[in-house]
VEXBATOR-533435 format. One record per residue (C-alpha): residue number from 1; residue in three letters; x, y, z. Coordinates in pm, 1 decimal, always signed. Layout:
// residues N
[pt NUM,"ALA",[X,Y,Z]]
...
This chain:
// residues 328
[pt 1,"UNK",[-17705.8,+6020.8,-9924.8]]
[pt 2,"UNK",[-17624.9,+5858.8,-9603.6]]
[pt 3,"UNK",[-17769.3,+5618.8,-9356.1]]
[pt 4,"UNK",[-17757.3,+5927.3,-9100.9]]
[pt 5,"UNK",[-17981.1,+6163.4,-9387.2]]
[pt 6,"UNK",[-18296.7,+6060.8,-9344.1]]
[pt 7,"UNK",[-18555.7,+6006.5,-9084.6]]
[pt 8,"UNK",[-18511.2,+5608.0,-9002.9]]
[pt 9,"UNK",[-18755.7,+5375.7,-8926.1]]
[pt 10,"UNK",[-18802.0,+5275.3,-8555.1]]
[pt 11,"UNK",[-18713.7,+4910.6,-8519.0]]
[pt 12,"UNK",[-18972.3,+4632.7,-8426.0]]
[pt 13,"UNK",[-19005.5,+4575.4,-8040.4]]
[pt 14,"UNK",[-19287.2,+4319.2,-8077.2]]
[pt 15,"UNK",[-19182.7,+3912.4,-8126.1]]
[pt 16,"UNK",[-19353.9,+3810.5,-8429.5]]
[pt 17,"UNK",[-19430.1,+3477.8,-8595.9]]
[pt 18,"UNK",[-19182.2,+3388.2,-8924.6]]
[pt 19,"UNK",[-19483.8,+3400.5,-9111.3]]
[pt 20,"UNK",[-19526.5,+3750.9,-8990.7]]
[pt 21,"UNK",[-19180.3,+3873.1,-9079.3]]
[pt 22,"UNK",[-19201.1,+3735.1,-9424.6]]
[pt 23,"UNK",[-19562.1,+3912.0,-9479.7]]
[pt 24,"UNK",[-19448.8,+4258.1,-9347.2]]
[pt 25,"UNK",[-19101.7,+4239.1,-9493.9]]
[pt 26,"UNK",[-19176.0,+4039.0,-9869.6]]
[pt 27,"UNK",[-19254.4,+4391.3,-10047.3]]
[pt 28,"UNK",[-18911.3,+4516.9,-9956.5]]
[pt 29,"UNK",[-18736.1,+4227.3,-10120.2]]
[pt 30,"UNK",[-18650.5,+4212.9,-10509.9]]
[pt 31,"UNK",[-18459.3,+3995.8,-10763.4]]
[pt 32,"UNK",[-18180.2,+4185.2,-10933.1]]
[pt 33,"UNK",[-18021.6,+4015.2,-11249.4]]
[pt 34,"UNK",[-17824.8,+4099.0,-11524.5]]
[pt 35,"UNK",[-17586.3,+3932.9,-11794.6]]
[pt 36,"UNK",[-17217.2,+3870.2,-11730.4]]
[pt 37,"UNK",[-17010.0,+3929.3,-12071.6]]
[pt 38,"UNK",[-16989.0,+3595.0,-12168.1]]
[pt 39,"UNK",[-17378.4,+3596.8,-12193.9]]
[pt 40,"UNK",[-17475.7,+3384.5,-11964.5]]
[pt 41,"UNK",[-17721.5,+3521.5,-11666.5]]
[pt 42,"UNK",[-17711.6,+3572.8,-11319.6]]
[pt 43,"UNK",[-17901.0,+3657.1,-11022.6]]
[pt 44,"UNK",[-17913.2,+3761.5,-10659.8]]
[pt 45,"UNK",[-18127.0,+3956.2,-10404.1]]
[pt 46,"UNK",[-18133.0,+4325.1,-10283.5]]
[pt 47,"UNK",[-18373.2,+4516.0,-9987.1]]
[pt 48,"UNK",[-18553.0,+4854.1,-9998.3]]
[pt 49,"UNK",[-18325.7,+5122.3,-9769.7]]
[pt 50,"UNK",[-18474.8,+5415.4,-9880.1]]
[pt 51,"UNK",[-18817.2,+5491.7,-10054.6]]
[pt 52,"UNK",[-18772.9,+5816.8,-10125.6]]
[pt 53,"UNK",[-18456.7,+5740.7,-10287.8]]
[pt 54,"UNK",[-18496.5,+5427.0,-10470.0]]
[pt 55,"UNK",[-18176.2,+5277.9,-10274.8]]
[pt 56,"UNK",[-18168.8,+4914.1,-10196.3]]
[pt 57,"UNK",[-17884.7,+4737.8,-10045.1]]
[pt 58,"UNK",[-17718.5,+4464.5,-10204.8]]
[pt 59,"UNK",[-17391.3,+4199.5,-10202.8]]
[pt 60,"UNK",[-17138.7,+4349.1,-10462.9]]
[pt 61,"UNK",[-17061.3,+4000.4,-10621.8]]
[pt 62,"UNK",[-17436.3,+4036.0,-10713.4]]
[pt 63,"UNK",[-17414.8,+4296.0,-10917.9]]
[pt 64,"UNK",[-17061.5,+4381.1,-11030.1]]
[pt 65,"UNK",[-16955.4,+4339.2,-11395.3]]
[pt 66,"UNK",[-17356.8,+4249.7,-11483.3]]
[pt 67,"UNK",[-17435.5,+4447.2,-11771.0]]
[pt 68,"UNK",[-17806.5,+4571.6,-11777.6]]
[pt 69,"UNK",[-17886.8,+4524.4,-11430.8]]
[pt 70,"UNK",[-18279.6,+4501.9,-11376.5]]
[pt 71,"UNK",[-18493.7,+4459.8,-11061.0]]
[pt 72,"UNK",[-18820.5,+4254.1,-11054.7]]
[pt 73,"UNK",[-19021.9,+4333.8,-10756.6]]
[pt 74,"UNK",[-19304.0,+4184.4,-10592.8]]
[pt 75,"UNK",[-19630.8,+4219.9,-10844.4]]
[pt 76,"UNK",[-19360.3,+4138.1,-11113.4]]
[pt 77,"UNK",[-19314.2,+4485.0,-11242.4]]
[pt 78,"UNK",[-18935.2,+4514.2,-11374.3]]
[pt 79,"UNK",[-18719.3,+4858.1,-11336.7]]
[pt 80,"UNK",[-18360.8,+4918.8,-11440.7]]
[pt 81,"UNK",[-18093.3,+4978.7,-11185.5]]
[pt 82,"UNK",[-17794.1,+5127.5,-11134.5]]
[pt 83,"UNK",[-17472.6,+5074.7,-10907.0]]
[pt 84,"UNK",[-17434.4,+5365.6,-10683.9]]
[pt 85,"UNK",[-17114.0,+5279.6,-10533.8]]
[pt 86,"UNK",[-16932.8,+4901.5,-10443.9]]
[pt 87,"UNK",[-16653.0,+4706.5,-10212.6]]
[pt 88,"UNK",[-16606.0,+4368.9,-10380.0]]
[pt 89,"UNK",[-16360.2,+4297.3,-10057.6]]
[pt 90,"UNK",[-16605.1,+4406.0,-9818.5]]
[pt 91,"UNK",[-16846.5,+4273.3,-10079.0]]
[pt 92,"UNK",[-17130.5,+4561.1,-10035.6]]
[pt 93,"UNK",[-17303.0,+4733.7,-10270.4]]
[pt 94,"UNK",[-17526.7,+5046.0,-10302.0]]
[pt 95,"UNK",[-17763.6,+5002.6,-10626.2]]
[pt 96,"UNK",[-17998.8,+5254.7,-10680.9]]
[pt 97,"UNK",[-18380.2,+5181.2,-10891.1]]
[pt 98,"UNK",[-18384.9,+5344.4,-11237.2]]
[pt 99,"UNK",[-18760.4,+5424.3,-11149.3]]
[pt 100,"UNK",[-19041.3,+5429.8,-10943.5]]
[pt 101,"UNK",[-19115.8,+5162.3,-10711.1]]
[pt 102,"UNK",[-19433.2,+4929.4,-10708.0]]
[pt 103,"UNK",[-19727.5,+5087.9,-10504.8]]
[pt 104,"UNK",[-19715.9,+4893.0,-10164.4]]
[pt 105,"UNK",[-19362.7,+4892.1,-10128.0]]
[pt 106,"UNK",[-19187.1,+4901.8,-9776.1]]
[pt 107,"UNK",[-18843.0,+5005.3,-9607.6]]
[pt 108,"UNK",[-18742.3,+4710.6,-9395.3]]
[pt 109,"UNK",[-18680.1,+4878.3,-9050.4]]
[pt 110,"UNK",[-18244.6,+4804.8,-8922.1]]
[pt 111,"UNK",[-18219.1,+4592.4,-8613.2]]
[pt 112,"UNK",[-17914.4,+4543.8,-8405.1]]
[pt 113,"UNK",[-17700.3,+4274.3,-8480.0]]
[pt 114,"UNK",[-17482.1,+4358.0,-8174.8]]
[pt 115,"UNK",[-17738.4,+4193.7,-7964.4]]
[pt 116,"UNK",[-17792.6,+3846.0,-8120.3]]
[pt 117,"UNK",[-17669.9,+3502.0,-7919.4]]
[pt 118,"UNK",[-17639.3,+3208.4,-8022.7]]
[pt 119,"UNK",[-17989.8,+3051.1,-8044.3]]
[pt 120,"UNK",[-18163.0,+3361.4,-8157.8]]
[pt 121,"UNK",[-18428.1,+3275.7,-8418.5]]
[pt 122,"UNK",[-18373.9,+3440.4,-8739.8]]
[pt 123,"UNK",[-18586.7,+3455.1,-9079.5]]
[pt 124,"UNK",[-18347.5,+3517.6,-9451.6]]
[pt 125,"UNK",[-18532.4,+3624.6,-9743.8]]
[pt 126,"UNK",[-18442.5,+3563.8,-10090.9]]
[pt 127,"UNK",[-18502.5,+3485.6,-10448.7]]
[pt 128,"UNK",[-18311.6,+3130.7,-10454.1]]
[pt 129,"UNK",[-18389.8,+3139.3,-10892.4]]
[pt 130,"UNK",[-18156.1,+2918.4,-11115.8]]
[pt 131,"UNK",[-18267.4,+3007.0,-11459.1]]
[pt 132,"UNK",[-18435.5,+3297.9,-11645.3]]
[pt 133,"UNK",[-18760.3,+3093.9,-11684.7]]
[pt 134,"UNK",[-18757.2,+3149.9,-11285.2]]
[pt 135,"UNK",[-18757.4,+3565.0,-11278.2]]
[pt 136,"UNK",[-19157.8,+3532.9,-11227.0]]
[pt 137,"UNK",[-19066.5,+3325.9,-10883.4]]
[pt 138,"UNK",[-19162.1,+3439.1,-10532.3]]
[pt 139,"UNK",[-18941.7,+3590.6,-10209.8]]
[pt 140,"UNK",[-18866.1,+3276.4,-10028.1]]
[pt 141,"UNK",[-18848.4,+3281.4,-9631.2]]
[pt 142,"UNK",[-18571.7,+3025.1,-9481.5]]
[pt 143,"UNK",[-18563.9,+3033.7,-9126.0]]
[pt 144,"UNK",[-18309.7,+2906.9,-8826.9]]
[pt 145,"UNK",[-18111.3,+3008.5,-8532.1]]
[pt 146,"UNK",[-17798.6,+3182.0,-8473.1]]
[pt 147,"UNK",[-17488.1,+2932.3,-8447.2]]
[pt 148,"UNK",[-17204.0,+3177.5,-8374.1]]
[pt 149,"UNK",[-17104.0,+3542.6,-8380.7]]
[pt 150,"UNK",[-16748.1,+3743.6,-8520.8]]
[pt 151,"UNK",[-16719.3,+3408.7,-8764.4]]
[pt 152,"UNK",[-16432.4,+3435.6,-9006.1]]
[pt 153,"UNK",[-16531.2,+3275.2,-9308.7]]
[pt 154,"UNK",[-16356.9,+3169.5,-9599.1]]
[pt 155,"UNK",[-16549.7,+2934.5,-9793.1]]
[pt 156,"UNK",[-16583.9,+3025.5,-10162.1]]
[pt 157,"UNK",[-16257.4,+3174.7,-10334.5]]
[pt 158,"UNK",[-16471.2,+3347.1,-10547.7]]
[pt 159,"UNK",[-16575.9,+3576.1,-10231.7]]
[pt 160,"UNK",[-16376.4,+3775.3,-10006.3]]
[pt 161,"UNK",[-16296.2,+3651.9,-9685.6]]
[pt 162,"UNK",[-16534.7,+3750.5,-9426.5]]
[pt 163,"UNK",[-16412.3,+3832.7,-9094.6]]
[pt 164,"UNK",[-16689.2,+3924.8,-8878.6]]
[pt 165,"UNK",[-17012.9,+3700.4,-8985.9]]
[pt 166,"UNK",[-17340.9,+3585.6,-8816.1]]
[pt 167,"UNK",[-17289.2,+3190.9,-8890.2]]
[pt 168,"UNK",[-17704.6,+3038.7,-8848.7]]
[pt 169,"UNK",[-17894.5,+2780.7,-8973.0]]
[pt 170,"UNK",[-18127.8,+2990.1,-9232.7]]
[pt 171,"UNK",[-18084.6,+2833.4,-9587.3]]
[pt 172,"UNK",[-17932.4,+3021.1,-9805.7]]
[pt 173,"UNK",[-17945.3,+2944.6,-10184.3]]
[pt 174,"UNK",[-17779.3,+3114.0,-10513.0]]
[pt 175,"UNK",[-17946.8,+3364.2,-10549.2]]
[pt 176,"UNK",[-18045.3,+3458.1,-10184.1]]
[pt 177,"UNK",[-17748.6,+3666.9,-10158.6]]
[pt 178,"UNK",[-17778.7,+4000.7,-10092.5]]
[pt 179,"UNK",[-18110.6,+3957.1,-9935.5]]
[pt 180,"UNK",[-18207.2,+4065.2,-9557.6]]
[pt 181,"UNK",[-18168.3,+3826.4,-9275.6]]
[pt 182,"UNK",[-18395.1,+3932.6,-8967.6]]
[pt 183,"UNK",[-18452.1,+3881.4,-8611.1]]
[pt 184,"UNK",[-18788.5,+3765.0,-8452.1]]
[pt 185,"UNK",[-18903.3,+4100.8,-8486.5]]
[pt 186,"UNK",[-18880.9,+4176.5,-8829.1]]
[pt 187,"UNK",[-18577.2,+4400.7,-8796.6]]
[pt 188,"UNK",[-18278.8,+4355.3,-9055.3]]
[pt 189,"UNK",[-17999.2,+4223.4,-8866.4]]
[pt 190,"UNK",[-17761.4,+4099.0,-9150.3]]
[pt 191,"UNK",[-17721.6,+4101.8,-9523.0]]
[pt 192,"UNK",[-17676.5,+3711.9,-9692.0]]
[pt 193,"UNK",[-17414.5,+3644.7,-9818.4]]
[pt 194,"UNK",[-17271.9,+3297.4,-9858.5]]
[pt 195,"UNK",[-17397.3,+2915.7,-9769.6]]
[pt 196,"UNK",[-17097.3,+2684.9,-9609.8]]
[pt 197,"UNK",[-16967.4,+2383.2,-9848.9]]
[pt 198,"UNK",[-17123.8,+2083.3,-9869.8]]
[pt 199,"UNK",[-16953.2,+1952.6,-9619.3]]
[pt 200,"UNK",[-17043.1,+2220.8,-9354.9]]
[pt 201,"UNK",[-17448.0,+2201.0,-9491.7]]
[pt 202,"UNK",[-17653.9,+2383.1,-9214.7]]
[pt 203,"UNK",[-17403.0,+2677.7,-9188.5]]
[pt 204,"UNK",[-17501.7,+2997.1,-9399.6]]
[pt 205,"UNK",[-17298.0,+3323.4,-9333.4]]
[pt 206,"UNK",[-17416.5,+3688.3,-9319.8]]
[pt 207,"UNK",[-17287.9,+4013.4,-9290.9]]
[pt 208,"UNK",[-17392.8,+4148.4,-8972.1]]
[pt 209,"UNK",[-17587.3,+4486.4,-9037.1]]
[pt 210,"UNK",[-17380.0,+4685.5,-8799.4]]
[pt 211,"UNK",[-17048.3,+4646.3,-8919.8]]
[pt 212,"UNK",[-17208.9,+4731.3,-9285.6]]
[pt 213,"UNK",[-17343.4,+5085.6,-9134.5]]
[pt 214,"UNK",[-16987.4,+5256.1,-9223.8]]
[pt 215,"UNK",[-16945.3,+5135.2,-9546.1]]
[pt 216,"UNK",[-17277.1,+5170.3,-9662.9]]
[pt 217,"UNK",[-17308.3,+5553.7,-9615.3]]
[pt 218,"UNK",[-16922.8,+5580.9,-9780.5]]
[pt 219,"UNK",[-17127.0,+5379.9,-10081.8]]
[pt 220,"UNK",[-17403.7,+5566.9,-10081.7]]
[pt 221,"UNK",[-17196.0,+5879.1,-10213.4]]
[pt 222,"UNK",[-17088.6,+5697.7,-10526.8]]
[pt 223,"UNK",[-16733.2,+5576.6,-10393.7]]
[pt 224,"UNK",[-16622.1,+5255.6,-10580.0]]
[pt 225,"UNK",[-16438.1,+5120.5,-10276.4]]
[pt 226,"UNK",[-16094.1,+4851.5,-10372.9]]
[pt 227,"UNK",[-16209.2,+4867.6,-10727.2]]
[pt 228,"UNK",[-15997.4,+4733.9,-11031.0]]
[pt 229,"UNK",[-16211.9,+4845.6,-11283.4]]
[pt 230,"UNK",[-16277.8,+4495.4,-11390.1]]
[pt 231,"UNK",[-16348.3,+4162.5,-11237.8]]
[pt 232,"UNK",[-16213.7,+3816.8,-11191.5]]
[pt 233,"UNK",[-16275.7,+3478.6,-11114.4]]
[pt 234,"UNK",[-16100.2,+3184.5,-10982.8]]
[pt 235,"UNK",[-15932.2,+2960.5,-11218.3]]
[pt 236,"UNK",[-16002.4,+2687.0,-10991.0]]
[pt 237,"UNK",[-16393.5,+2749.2,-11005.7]]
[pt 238,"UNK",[-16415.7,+2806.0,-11346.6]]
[pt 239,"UNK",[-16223.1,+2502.6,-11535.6]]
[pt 240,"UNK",[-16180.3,+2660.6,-11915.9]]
[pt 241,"UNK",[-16224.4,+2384.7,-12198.5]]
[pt 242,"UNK",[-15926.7,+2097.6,-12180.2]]
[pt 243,"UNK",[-15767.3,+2227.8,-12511.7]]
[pt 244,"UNK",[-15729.1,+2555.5,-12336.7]]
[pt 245,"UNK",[-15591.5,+2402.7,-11994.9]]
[pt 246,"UNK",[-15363.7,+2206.1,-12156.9]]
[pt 247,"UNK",[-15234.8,+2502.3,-12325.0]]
[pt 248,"UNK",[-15196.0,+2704.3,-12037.2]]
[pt 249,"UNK",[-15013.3,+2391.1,-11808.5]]
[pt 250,"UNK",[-14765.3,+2384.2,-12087.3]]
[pt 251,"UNK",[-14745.1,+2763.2,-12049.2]]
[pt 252,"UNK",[-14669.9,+2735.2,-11688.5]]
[pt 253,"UNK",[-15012.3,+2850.0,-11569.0]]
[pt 254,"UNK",[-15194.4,+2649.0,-11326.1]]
[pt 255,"UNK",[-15389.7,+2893.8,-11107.4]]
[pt 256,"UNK",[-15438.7,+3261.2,-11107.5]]
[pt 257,"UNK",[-15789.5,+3432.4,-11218.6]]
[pt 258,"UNK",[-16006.7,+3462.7,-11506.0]]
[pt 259,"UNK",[-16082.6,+3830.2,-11649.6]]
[pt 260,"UNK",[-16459.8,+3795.3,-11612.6]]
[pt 261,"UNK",[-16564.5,+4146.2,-11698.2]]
[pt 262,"UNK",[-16395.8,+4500.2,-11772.5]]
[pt 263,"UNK",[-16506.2,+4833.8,-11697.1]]
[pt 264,"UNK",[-16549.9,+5027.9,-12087.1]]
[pt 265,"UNK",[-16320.1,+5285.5,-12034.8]]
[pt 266,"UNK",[-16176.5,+5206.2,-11736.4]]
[pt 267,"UNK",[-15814.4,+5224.0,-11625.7]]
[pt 268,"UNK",[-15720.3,+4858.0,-11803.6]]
[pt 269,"UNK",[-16000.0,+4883.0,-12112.3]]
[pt 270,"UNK",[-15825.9,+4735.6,-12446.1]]
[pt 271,"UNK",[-15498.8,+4596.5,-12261.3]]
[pt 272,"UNK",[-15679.0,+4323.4,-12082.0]]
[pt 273,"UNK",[-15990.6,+4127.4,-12164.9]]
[pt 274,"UNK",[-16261.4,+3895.6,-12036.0]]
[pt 275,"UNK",[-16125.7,+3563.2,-12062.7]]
[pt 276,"UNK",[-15737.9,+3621.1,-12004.6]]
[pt 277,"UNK",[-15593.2,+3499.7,-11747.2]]
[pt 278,"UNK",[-15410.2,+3693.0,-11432.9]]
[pt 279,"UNK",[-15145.7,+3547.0,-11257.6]]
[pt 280,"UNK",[-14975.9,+3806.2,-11055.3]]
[pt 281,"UNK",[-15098.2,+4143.8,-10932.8]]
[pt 282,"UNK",[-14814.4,+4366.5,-10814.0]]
[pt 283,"UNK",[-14609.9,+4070.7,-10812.3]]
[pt 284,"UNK",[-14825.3,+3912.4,-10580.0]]
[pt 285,"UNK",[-14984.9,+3513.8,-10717.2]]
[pt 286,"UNK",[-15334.4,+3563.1,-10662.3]]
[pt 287,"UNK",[-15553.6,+3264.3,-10677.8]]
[pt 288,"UNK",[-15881.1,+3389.3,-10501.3]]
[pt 289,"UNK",[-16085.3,+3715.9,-10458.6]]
[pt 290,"UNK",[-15919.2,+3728.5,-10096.8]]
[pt 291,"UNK",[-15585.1,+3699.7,-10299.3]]
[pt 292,"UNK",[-15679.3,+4006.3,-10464.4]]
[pt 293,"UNK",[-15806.7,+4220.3,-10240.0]]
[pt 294,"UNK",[-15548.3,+4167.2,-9975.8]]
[pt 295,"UNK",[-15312.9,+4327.3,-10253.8]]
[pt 296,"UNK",[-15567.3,+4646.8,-10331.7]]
[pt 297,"UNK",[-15645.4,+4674.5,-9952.2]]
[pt 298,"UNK",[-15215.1,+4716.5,-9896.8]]
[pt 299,"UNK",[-15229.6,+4991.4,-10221.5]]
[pt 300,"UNK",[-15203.6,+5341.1,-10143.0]]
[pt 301,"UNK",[-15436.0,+5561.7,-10350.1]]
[pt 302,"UNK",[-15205.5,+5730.6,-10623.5]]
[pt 303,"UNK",[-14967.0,+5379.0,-10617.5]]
[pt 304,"UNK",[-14923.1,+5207.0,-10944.8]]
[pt 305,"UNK",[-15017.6,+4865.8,-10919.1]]
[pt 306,"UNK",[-14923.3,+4576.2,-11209.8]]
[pt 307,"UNK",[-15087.7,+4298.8,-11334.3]]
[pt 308,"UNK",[-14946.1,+4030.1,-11535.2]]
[pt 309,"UNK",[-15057.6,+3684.6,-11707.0]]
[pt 310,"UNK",[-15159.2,+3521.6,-12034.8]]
[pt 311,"UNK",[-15403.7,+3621.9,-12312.7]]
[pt 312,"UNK",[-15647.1,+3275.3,-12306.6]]
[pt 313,"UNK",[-15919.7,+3407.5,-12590.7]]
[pt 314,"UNK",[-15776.9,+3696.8,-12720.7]]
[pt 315,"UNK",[-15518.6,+3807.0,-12956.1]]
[pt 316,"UNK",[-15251.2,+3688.3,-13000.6]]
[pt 317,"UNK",[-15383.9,+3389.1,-12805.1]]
[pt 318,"UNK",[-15153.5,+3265.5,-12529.6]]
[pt 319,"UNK",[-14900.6,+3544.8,-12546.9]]
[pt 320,"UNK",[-14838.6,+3742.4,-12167.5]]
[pt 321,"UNK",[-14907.3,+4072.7,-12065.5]]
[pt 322,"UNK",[-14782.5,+4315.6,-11850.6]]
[pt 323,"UNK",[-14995.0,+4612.0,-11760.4]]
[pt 324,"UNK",[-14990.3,+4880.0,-11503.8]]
[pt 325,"UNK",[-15242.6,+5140.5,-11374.6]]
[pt 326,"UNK",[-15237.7,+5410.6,-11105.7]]
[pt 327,"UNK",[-15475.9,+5340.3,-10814.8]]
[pt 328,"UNK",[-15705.3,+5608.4,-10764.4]]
């Protein structure tokens, strides 16, 4: 299915109030979570694209490696979803709804983020939830105004770098990602993606709808875009216990990136696991999810790449690996 399949929805022309937008555009907002291997939870935002279809769009660090991803929409009804297709280094992703959706639901019309300035008003919609005792809690409206345009912004090395961003003043909170941001007229005109570091409070960074269009339809065929087949994390984000870091500074390691999930079956399945620790890819030190995809972005499909590093959790603890895998 692509964007270009199906009859789309004229865009708003009217100016409307914030409180508008978020009434006309709440039922085509829903809470996706799931459980990462190591059992804890976690959550993130996704937006109606097609009704007909079941498609939302989403951020792919929302929803890759979950296991059991679910949707909770707006009357609290619950469905099971599925990935259709992801780009953790364009981090987009395609989910699809594992049923049907909750009577009153809406398809959020696509603006034109090509025409925004700088002082634009804009509304982000989300599901800013911190526990699981939260899933019953409302789509919450932030609102502000554009601050810049083509913003390259590297702010969490647990997220790709993005090179093209809206930068605004609209809140964004974990678990807004993935939600819609929209102009005064209710039309999507980003996806959410990331809030700036506390130092740089007041600056929240989307990904501007129009330079999503491309990938999007190449998701929405079921490609798995820069894909390992399993997912990492930053060392530097995710301290392990002091035992286990003093172990691994006496080993030589002090950076590289957590296994966080693997793919069952997948091209590395029983020769790496969640909690090991990668150092190198392709020979390459790789230290943050922009580390790794610059080196999957260079790979030629059919290329071998490598990966090596240190067992952390497994067996035999502590002792390196060396795999290798052809790309597809």
């Amino acid at each position: 299915m692509s964007m270009g399949e199906h009859t789309p929805i004229p865009a708003n022309t009217d100016p409307l109030s914030s409180a508008e937008i978020y009434q006309k555009s709440r039922k085509g907002v829903f809470l996706v979570y799931g459980r990462l291997p190591d059992g804890s939870y976690t959550w993130g935002t996704a937006f109606i694209h097609d009704l007909d279809g079941e498609v939302a769009i989403t951020n792919a660090h929302v929803v890759d490696g979950i296991q059991g991803p679910q949707a909770v929409f707006f009357d609290g009804t619950e469905q099971p979803v599925v990935v259709v297709g992801s780009d953790p280094c364009a981090d987009l992703a395609v989910i699809r709804v594992g049923g049907a959706l909750p009577e009153g639901s809406v398809r959020l019309p696509l603006g034109d983020s090509d025409t925004l300035a700088p002082g634009d008003e804009l509304t982000a919609i989300g599901y800013p939830v911190s526990g699981q005792a939260e899933l019953g809690a409302r789509a919450v409206p932030t609102t502000g105004l554009v601050q810049d345009l083509g913003v390259r912004a590297s702010v969490d090395p647990s997220l790709p770098e993005y090179v093209d961003a809206i930068q605004h003043g609209a809140t964004l909170r974990p678990g807004s990602s993935g939600g819609p941001l929209l102009d005064n007229k209710g039309n999507v005109v980003g996806i959410n993606s990331m809030a700036g570091p506390a130092d740089e409070r007041g600056h929240n960074y989307s990904i501007p709808i129009d330079a999503a269009h491309h990938e999007t339809d190449k998701l929405m065929t079921g490609e798995h875009l820069n894909s390992l087949g399993w997912t990492l994390t930053p060392h530097v984000t995710n301290r392990p216990r002091a035992d286990v870091e003093s172990a691994l500074q006496e080993a030589g390691y002090r950076g590289g990136m957590f296994v966080e999930s693997v793919e069952p079956g997948g091209r590395v399945d029983g020769r790496v696991q969640v909690g090991d620790l990668v150092s190198k890819l392709s020979n390459t030190p790789v230290n943050t999810q922009q580390d790794v995809c610059e080196v999957v972005e260079s790979t030629l499909p059919g290329r071998v790449m490598t990966a090596d590093g240190i067992h952390v959790f497994s067996k035999p603890t502590y002792g390196q690996f060396h795999v290798q895998w052809r790309m597809p």
